[in-house]
KEVEX-664525 format. One line per 5 residues: their letters; for each residue x, y, z of N, C-alpha, C. Coordinates in nm, 4 decimals. Example, Ala and Ser with C-alpha at 12.3 -4.5 7.8 and 13.67 -1.06 7.14 Angstrom:
! KEVEX-664525
as = 1.3190:-0.5690:0.7800:1.2300:-0.4500:0.7800:1.3200:-0.3300:0.7800 | 1.2850:-0.2250:0.7080:1.3670:-0.1060:0.7140:1.2900:0.0030:0.7870
This chain:
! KEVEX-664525
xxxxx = 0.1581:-0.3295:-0.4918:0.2117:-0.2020:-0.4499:0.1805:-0.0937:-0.5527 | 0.2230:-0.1464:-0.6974:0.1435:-0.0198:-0.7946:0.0058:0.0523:-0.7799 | -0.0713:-0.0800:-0.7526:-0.2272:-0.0333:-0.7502:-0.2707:0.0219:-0.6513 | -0.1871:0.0075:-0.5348:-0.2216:0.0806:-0.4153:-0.1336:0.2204:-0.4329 | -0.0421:0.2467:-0.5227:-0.0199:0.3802:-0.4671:-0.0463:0.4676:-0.6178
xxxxx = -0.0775:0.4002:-0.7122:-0.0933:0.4573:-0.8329:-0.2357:0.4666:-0.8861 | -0.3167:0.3808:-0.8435:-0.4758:0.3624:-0.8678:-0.5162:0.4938:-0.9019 | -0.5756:0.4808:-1.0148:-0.6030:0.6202:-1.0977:-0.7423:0.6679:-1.0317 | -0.8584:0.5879:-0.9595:-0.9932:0.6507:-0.8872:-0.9468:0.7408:-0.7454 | -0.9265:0.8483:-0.8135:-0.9338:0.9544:-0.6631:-1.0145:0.9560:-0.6170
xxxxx = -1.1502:0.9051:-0.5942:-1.2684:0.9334:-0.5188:-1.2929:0.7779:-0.4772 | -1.2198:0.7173:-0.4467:-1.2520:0.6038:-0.4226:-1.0889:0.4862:-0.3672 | -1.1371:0.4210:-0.2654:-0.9903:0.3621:-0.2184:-1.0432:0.1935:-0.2818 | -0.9417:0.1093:-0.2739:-0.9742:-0.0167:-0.3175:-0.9561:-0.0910:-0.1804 | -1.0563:-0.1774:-0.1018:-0.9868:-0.1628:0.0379:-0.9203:-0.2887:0.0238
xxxxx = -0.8880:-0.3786:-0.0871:-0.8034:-0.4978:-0.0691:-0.6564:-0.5020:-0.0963 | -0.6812:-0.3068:-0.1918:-0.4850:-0.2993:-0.2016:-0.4539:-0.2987:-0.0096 | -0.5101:-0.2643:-0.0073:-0.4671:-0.2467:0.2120:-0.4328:-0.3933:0.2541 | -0.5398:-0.4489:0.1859:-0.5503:-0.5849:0.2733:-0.4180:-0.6456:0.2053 | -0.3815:-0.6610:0.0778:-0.2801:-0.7003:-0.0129:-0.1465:-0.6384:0.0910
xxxxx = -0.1081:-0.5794:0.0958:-0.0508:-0.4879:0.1865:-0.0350:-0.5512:0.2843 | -0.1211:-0.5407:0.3580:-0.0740:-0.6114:0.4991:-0.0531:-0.7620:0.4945 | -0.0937:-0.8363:0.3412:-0.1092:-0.9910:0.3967:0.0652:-1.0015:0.3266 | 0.1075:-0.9399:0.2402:0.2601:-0.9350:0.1752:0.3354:-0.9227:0.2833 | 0.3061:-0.8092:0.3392:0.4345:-0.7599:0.4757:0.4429:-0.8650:0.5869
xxxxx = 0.3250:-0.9130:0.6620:0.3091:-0.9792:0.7318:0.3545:-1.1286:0.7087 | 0.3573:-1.2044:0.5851:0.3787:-1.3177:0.5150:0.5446:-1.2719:0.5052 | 0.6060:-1.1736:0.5044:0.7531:-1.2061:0.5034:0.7877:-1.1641:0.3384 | 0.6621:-1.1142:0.2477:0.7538:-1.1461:0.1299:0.8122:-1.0238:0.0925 | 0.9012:-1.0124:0.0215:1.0085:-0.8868:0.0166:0.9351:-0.8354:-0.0980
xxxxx = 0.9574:-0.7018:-0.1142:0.9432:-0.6316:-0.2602:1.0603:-0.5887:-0.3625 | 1.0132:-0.6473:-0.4934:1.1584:-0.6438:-0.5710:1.1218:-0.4962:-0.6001 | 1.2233:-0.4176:-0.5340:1.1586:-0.2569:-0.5742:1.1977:-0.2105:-0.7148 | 1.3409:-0.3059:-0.8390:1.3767:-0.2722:-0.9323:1.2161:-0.2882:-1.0287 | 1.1929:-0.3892:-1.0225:1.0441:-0.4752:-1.0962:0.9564:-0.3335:-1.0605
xxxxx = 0.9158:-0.3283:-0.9666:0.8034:-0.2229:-0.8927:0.8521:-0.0692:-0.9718 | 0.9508:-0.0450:-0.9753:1.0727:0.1112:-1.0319:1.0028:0.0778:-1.2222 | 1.0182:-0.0197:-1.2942:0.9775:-0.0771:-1.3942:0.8594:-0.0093:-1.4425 | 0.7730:-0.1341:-1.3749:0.6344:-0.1030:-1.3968:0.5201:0.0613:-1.3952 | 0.5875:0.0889:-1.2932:0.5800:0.2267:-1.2428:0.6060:0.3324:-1.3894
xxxxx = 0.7678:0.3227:-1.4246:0.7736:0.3961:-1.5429:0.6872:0.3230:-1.6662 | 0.7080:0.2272:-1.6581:0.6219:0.2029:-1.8357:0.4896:0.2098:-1.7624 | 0.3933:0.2433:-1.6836:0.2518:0.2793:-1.6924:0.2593:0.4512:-1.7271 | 0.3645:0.5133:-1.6560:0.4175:0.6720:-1.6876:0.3538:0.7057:-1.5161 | 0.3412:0.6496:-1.4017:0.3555:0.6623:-1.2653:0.4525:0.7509:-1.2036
xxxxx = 0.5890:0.6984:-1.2688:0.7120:0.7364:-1.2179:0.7958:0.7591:-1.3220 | 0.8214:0.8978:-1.3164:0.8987:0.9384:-1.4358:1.0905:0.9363:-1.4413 | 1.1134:0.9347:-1.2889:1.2556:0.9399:-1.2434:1.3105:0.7682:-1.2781 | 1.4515:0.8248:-1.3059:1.5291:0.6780:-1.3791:1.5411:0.5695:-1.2518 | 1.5410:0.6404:-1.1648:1.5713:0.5376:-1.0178:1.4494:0.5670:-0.8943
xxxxx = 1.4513:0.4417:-0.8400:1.3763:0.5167:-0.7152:1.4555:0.3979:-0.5910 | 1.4880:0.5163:-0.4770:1.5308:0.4365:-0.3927:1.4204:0.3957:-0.2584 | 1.5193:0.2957:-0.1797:1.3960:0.2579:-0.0839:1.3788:0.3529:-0.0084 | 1.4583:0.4213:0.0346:1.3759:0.5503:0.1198:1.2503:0.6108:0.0370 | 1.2616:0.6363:-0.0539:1.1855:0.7177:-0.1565:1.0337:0.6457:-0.1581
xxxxx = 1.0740:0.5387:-0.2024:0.9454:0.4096:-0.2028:0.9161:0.3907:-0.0159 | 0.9282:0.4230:0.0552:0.8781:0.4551:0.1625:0.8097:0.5272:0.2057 | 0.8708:0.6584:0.1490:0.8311:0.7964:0.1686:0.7180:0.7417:0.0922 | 0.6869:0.7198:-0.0224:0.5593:0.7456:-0.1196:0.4405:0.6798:-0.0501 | 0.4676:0.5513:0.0405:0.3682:0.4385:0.1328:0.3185:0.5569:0.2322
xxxxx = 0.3761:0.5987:0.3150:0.3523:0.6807:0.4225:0.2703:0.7828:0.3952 | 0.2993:0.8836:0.2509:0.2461:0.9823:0.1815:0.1168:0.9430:0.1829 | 0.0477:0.8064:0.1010:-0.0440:0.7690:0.0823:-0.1436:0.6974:0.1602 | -0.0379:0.6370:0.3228:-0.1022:0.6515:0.3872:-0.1997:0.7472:0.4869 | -0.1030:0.9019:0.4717:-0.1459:1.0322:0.5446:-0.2604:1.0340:0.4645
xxxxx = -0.2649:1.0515:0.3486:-0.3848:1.0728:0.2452:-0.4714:1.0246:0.2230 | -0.5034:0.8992:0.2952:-0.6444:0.7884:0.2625:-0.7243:0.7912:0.3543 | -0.8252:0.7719:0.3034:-0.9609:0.7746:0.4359:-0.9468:0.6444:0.4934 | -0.9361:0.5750:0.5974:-0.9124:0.4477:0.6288:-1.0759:0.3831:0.6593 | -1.1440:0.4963:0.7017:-1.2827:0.4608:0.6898:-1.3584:0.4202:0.5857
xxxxx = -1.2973:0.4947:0.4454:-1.3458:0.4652:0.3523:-1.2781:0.2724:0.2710 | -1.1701:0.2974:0.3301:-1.0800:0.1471:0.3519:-1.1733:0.0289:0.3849 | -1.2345:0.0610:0.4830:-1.2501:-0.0255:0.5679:-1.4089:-0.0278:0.5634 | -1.5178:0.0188:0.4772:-1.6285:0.0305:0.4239:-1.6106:-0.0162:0.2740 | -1.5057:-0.0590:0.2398:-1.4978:-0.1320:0.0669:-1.4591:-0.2535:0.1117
xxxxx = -1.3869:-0.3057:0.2227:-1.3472:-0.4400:0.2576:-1.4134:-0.5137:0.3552 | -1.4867:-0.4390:0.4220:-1.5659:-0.5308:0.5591:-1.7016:-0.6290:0.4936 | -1.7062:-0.5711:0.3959:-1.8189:-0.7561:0.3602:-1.7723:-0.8353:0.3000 | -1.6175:-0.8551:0.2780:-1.5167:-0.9905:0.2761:-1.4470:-1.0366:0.4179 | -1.4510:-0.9608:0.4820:-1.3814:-1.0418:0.6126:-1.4809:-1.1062:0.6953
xxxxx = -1.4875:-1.2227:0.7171:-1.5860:-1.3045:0.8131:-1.5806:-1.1863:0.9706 | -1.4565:-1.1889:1.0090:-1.4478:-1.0899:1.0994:-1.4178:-0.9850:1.1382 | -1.5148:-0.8962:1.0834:-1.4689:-0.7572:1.1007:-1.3798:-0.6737:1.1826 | -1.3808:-0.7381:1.3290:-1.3250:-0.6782:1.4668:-1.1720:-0.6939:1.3979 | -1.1688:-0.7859:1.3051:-0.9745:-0.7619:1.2629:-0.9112:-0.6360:1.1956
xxxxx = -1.0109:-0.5795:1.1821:-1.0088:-0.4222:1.0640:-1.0038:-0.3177:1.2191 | -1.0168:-0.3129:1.3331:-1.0227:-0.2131:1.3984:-0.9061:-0.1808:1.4227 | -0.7858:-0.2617:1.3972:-0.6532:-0.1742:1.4220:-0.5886:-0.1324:1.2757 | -0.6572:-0.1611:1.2353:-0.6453:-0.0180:1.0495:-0.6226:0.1292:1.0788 | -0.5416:0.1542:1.0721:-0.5137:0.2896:1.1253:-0.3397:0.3385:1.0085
xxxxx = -0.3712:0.4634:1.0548:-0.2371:0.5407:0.9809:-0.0922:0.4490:1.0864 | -0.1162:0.4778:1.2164:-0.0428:0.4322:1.2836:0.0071:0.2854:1.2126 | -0.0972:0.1964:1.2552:-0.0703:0.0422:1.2068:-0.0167:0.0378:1.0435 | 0.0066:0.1207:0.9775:0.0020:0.0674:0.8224:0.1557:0.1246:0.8547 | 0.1906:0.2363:0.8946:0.3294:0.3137:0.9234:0.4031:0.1913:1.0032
xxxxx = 0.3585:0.1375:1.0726:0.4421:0.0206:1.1260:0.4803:-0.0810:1.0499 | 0.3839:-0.1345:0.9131:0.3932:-0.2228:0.8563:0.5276:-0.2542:0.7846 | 0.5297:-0.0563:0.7229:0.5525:-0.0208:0.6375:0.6952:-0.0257:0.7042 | 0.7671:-0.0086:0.8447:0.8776:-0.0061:0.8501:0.9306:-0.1763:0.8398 | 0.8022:-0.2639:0.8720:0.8797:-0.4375:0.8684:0.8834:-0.4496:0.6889
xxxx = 0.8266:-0.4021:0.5784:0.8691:-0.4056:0.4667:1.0023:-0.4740:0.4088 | 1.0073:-0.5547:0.3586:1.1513:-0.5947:0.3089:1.1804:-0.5560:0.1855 | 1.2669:-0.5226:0.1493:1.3396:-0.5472:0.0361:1.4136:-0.6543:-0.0410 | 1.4009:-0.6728:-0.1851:1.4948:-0.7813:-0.2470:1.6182:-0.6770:-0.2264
């Protein structure tokens, strides 16, 4: 979750934080958002003492409005045997993900 929303290359997306992303949410595993709130400040990411889950929502969504998904999906398609699984990559689909998200 850091590297996907903190990744310091603005000209460039990593397309496996996506894939990381969807294989976490989908697998059920929760995010310890205190750990994630942590890391965030000691890289200097996040300067506020708290972050809540709305907040850490808001920031997924933000970054999803903001990414080229094309460019997503042109850094990850010569690891997937089957590409046709990348065609529902979309702002839509990641905003959905993002509401099954769990929390610790």
């Amino acid at each position: 979750m850091h590297a996907l929303l903190f990744r310091k290359w603005s000209s460039r997306v990593k397309g496996s934080d996506w894939y990381d992303l969807e294989w976490y949410i989908k697998k059920g595993v929760a995010l310890h958002l205190d750990h994630f709130r942590m890391k965030a400040r000691g890289s200097g990411d996040w300067q506020q003492p708290t972050l809540s889950e709305a907040k850490f929502r808001e920031l997924l969504n933000d970054k999803i409005d903001a990414v080229s998904f094309h460019s997503i999906r042109e850094d990850i398609i010569r690891f997937i045997p089957d590409e046709g699984l990348l065609d529902i990559w979309s702002p839509t689909y990641f905003k959905d993900l993002v509401k099954r998200l769990k929390n610790q």
